[in-house]
C-alpha positions as CSV (number, residue, x, y, z in Angstrom):
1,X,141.2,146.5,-168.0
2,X,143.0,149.8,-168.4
3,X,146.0,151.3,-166.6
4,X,144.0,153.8,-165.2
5,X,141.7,151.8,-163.0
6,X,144.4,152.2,-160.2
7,X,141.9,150.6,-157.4
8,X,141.4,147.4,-159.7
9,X,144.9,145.9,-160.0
10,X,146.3,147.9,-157.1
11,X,143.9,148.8,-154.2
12,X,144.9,150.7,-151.3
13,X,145.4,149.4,-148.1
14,X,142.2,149.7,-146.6
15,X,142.0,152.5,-143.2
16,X,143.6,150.4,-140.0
17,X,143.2,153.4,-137.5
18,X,140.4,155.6,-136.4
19,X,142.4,158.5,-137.6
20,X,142.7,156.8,-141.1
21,X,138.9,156.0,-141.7
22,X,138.4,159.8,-140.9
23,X,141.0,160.3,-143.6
24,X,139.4,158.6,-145.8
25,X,135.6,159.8,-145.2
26,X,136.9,163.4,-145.3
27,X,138.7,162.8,-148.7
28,X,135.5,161.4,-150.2
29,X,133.4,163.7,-148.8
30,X,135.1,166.7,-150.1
31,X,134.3,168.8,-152.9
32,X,133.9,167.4,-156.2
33,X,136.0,164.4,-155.1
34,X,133.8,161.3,-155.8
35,X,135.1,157.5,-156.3
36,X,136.8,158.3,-159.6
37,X,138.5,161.1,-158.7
38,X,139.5,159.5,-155.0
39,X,141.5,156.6,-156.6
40,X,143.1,159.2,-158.4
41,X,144.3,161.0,-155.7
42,X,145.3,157.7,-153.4
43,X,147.3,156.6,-156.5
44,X,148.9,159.7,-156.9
45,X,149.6,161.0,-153.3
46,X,150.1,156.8,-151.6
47,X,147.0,157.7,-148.6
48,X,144.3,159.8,-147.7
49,X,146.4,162.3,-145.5
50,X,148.6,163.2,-147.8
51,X,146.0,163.5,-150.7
52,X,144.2,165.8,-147.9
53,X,147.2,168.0,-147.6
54,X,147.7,168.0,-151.7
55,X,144.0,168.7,-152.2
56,X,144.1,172.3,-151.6
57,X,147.1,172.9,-154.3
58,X,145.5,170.8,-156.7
59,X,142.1,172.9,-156.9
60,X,143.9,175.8,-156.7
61,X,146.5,174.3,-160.0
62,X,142.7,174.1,-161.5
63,X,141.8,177.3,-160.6
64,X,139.7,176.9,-157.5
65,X,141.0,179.3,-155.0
66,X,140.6,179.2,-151.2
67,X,139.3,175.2,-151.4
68,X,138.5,173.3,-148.5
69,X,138.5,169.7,-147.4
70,X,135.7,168.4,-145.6
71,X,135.6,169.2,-142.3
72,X,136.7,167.0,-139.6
73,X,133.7,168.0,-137.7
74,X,131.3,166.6,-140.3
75,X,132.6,163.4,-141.0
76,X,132.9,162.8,-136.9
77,X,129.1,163.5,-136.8
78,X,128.5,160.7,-140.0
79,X,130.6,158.4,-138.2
80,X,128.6,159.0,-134.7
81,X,125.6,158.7,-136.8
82,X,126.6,155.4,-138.3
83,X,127.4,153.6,-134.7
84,X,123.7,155.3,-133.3
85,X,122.1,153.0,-136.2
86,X,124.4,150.1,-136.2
87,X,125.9,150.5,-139.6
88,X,129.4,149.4,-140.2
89,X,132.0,151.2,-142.2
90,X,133.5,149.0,-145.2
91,X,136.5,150.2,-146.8
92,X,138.0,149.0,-150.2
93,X,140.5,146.7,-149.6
94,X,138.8,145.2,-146.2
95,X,138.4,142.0,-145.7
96,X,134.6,142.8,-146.0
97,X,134.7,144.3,-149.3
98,X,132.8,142.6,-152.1
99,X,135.5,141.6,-154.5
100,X,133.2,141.9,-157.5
101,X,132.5,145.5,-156.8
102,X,136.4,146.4,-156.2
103,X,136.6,145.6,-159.9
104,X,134.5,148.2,-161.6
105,X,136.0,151.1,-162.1
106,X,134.3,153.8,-160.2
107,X,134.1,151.3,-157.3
108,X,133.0,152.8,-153.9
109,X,135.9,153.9,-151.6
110,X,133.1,153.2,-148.7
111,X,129.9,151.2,-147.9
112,X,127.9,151.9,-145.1
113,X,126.2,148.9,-144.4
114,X,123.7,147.8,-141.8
115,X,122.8,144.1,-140.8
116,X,124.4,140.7,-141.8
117,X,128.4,142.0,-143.6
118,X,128.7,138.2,-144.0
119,X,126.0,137.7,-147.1
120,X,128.8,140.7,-149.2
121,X,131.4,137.2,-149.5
122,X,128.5,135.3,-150.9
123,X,127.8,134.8,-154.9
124,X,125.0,137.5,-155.6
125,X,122.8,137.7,-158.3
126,X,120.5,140.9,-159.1
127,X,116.2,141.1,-159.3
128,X,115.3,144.7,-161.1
129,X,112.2,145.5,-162.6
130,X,109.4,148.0,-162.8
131,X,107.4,149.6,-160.0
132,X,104.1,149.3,-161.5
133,X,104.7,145.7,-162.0
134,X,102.0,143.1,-163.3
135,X,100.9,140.4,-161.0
136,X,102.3,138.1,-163.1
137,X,105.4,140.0,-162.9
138,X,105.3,140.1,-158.9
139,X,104.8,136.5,-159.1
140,X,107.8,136.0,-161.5
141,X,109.9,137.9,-159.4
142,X,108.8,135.8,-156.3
143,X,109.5,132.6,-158.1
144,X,113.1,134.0,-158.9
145,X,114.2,135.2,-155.9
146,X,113.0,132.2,-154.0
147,X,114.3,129.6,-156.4
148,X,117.6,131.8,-156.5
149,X,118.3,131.6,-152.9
150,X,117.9,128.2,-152.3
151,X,120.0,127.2,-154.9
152,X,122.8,129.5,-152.6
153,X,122.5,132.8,-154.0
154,X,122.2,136.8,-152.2
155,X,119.5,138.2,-154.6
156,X,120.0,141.9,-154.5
157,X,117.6,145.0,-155.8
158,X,116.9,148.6,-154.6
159,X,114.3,148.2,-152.3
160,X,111.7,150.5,-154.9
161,X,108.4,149.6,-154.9
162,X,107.3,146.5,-157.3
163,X,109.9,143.7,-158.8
164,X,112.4,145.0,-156.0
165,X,110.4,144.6,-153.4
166,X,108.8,141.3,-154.6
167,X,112.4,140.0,-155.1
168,X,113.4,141.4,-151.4
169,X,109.8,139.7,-149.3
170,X,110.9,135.7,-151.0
171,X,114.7,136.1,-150.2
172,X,114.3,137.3,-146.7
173,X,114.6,134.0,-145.1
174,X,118.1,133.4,-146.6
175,X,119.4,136.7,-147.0
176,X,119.2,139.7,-149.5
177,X,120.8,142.6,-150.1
178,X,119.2,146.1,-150.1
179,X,121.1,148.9,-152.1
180,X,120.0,152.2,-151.5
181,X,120.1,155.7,-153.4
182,X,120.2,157.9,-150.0
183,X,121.8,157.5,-146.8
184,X,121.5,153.8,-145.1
185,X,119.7,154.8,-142.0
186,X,117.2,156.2,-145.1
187,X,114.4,153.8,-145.3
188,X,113.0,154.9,-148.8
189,X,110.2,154.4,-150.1
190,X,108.3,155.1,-147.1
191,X,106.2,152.5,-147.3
192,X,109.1,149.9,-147.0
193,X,110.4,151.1,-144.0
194,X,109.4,147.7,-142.6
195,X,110.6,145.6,-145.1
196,X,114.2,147.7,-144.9
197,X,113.8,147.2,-141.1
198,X,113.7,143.4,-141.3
199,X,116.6,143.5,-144.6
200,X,118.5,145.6,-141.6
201,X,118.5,142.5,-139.1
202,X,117.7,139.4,-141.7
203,X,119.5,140.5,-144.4
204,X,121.9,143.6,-145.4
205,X,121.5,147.6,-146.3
206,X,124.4,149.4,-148.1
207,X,124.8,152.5,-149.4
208,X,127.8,154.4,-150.6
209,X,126.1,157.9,-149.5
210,X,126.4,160.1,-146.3
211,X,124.3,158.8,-143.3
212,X,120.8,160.8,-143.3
213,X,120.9,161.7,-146.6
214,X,117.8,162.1,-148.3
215,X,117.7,160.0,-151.7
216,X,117.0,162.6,-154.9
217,X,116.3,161.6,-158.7
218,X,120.5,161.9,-159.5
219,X,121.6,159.2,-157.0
220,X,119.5,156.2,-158.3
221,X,122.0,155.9,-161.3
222,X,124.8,155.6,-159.2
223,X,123.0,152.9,-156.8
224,X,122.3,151.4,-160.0
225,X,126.3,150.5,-161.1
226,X,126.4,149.6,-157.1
227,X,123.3,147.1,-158.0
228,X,124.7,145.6,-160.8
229,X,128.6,145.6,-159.7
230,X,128.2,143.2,-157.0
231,X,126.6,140.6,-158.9
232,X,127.4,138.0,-161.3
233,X,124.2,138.6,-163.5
234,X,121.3,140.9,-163.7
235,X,117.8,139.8,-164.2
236,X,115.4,142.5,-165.8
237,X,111.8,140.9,-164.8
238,X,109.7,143.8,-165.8
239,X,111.0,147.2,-167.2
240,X,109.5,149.9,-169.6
241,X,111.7,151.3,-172.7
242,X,113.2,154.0,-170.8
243,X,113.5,153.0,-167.5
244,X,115.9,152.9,-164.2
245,X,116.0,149.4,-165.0
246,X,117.5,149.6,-168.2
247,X,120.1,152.1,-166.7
248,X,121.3,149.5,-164.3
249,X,121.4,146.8,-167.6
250,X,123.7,149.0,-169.1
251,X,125.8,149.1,-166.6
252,X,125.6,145.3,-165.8
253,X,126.9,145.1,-169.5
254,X,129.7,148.0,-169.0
255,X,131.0,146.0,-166.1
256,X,130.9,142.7,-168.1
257,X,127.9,141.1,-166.0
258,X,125.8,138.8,-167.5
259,X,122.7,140.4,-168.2
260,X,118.9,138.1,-168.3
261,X,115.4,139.2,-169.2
262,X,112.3,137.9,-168.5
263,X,110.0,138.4,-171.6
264,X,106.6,139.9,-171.9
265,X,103.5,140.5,-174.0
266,X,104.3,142.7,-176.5
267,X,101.7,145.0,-176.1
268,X,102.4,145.3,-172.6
269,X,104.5,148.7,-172.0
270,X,106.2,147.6,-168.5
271,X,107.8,144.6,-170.6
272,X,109.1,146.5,-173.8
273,X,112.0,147.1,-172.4
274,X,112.8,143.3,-171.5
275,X,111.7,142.5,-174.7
276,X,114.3,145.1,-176.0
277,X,117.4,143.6,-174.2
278,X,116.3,140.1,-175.4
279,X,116.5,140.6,-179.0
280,X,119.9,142.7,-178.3
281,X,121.3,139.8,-176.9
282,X,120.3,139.2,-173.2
283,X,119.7,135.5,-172.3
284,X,115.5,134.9,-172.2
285,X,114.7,133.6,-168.7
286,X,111.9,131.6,-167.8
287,X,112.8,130.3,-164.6
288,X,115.7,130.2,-162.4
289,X,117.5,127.3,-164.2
290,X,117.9,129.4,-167.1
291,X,119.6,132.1,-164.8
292,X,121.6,129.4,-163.0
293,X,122.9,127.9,-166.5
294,X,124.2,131.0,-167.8
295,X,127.0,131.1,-164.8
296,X,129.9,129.0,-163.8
297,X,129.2,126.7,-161.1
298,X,129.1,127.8,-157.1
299,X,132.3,127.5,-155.3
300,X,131.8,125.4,-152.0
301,X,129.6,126.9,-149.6
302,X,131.7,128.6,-146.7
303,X,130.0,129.7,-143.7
304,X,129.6,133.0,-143.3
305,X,131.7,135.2,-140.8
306,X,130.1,137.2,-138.8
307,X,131.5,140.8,-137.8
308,X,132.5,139.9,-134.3
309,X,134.6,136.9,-135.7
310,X,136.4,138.6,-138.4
311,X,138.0,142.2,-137.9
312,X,136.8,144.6,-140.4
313,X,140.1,146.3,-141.1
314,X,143.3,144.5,-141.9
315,X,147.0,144.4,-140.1
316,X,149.6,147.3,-141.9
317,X,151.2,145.2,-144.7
318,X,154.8,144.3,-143.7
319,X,157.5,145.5,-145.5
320,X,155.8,147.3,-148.6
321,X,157.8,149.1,-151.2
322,X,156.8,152.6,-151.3
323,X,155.6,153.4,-154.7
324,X,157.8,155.8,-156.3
325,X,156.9,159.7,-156.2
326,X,155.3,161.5,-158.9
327,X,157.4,163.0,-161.6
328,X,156.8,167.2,-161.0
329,X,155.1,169.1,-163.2
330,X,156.3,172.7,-164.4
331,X,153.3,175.3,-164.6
332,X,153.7,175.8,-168.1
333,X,153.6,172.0,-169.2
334,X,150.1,171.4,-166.8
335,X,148.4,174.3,-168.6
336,X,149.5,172.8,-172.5
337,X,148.5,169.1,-171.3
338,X,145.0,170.8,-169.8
339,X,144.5,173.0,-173.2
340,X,145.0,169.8,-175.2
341,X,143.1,167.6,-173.1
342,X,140.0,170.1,-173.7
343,X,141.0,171.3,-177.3
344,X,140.1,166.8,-177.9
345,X,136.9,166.4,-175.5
346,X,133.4,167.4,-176.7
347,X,130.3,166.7,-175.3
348,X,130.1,163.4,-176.6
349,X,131.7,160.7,-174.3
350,X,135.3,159.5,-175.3
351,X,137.3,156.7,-174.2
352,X,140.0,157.6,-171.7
353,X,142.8,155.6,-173.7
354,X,141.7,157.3,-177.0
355,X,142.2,160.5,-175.4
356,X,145.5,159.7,-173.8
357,X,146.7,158.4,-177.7
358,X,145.2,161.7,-178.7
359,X,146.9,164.3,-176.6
360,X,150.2,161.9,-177.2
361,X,151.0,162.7,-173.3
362,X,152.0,159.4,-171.2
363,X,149.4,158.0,-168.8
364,X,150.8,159.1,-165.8
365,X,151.1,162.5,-166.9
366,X,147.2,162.5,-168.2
367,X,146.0,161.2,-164.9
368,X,146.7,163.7,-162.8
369,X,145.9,166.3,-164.9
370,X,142.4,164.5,-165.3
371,X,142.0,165.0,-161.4
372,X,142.5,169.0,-162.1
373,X,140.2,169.2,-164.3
374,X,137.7,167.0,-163.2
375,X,137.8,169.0,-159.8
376,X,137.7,172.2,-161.5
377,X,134.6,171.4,-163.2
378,X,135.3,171.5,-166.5
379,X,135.7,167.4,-167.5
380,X,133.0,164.8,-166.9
381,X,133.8,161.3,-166.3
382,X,130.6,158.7,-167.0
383,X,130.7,155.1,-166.3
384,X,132.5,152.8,-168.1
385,X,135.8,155.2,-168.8
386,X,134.4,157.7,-171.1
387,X,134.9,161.7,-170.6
388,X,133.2,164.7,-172.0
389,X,133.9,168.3,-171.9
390,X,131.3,169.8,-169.3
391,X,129.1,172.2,-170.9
């Protein structure tokens, strides 16, 4: 794993006050700071207050003038939204947090989740597929989830019509996990608002995304690396060439998952692109053994903690040596490293440590620099490391 994934070798301390989970929602929640950019700025700047108070001088260092954090005001109203639906904030780092999901690299900073927090410490293993599904599908999917469960597994999906909510209906009983692309109070598609109703009480909704917020077509592909980086394999039952699916089975395989497929007929368009990850490599699944045999055995079974038994933020950490400051930067130094950085990117993705060999800066001067000008706009960052010069 690379240097640069601060959060995975060194997380945070998770928020132990009030005042530090609105810290923490306000940094997220500002402008052009998402997950990547927010383990930046903890790393650099040692807490959300004091990347708050740096945010300002770093936009304008990138040549955003007059920038502004998030408002207090708006995160208070997520937050009283959360406790009007039940949802729970879950902070990286808390004892809550899905240690799977704390190694990807663009981990969330913060689930909202809504229902049973205990089933997030179980092994999990993902159900995707297509929403037009077959019946056979459906009944595949069924058959999975079902068999999965019982042999102690959290089946998760996305709650979409088809495979996902097949998978969802037979793991009800013993507990599944509903990701979704808007806000968690969101029940999306309409039509499973009942289904995400009784996942709410018998199982568990998360969702990295403001409260309320309406899901659009650009959030499904970050729900998708959510999907995939909590589990220990992905099962494609049904998915078309170029499909949402297929998304989340890359990023299963960017994140090192194990990544199954059931097959299909050939002349059957919702399973071409099962059939596609099969003869690329993925193992061919025809029942749940063949999922089961493809992963190291179950830990022991340990009861699940519920939220009232287990606080959801941890004591301060006694006696922690403060990490050293950041070396200072002169202005003229920051504008050569930014000049090379872009003079190297191009539209097409690079790997960050190719880039940091290329510009021949250290890390630790390439990070920061990365924050400026991924706030300013003018660097993308895409899953799996890679950047791109924004267009």
């Amino acid at each position: 794993m690379s240097g640069e994934s601060h959060h995975s070798t060194h997380p945070p301390l998770p928020p132990t006050t009030e005042d530090d989970r609105v810290s923490w929602l306000r940094l997220l929640r500002s402008r052009r700071v998402g997950p990547t950019t927010f383990h930046r700025l903890m790393a650099e700047h040692g807490s959300a207050q004091a990347a708050l108070a740096a945010l300002p001088e770093v936009a304008r260092a990138a040549g955003q003038d007059n920038y502004e954090c998030c408002p207090v005001g708006v995160v208070i109203g997520e937050m009283k939204a959360a406790r009007t639906h039940g949802a729970q904030m879950v902070c990286i780092g808390d004892p809550h947090y899905p240690a799977a999901l704390a190694e990807i690299d663009d981990a969330p900073p913060i689930l909202w989740v809504k229902g049973r927090v205990g089933l997030l410490s179980r092994p999990m293993i993902a159900l995707v597929g297509a929403r037009n599904a077959s019946s056979l599908g459906l009944r595949m999917a069924r058959m999975l989830a079902r068999d999965l469960s019982e042999a102690g597994y959290v089946v998760v999906s996305g709650m979409a019509r088809g495979i996902d909510t097949a998978a969802h209906l037979a793991a009800l009983d013993t507990g599944t996990i509903a990701v979704l692309g808007g806000g968690v109070d969101n029940l999306y598609p309409a039509e499973n608002a009942k289904l995400g109703e009784d996942i709410g009480k018998a199982g568990l909704r998360i969702s990295e995304q403001p409260m309320g917020l309406q899901p659009q077509a650009r959030h499904f592909p970050r729900r998708n690396r959510i999907i995939s980086g909590l589990c220990r394999a992905l099962v494609v039952v049904e998915a078309a060439h170029k499909s949402g699916s297929l998304v989340t089975a890359g990023a299963a395989l960017d994140q090192g998952r194990e990544v199954l497929a059931v097959p299909g007929h050939p002349f059957d368009g919702r399973s071409a692109g099962a059939n596609m990850l099969i003869r690329d490599g993925a193992r061919l699944v025809r029942g749940a053994d063949d999922v089961i045999e493809a992963l190291p055995p179950l830990p022991e079974r340990i009861p699940e903690t519920q939220p009232e038994q287990m606080p959801l933020f941890r004591e301060p950490a006694q006696a922690a040596i403060p990490a050293p400051p950041p070396q200072k930067r002169s202005w003229r130094d920051m504008a050569k490293l930014h000049q090379a950085i872009l003079d190297r990117l191009t539209a097409a993705p690079l790997p960050e440590d190719q880039l940091i060999r290329d510009v021949q800066a250290p890390a630790q001067a390439v990070s920061p620099a990365l924050t400026d000008l991924e706030l300013d706009g003018k660097v993308i960052r895409s899953p799996g490391g890679f950047l791109s010069k924004a267009g």
